[in-house]
C-alpha angles and dihedrals in degrees: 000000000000116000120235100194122047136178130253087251089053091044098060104060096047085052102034100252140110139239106265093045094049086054085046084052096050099039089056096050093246099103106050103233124165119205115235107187110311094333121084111215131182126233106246081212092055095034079062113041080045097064094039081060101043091039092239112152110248116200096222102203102087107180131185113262131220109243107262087253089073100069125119102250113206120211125254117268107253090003138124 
């Protein structure tokens, strides 16, 4: 299932941005955002329509991530 709804932090990297400027984006009005909650999440339908009409380049696959606890950690070189 395709999410409607993604994070600040979800929104950068399919845009080429990073998080600081994305929050920028949305606290000036540029960047449409709705408030759920606490949390401030973007449209994927207006994050879209927004770069076509801004020209930004949108990754369009937008896929599901695994929450940052489930990566493999390696240990330290040299380390215990």
């Amino acid at each position: 299932m395709e999410k409607l709804f993604l994070r600040p932090s979800e929104v950068g990297p399919l845009i080429g941005f990073g998080k600081t400027m994305v929050y920028k984006l949305i606290q000036s009005g540029e960047l449409p955002s709705r408030r759920i909650g606490k949390s401030i999440r973007v449209s994927v339908a207006a994050l879209e329509k927004w770069a076509d009409e801004k020209g930004v380049q949108f990754a369009k696959a937008i896929h599901r991530r695994k929450s940052p606890t489930a990566h493999n950690h390696r240990p330290r070189k040299g380390g215990k």
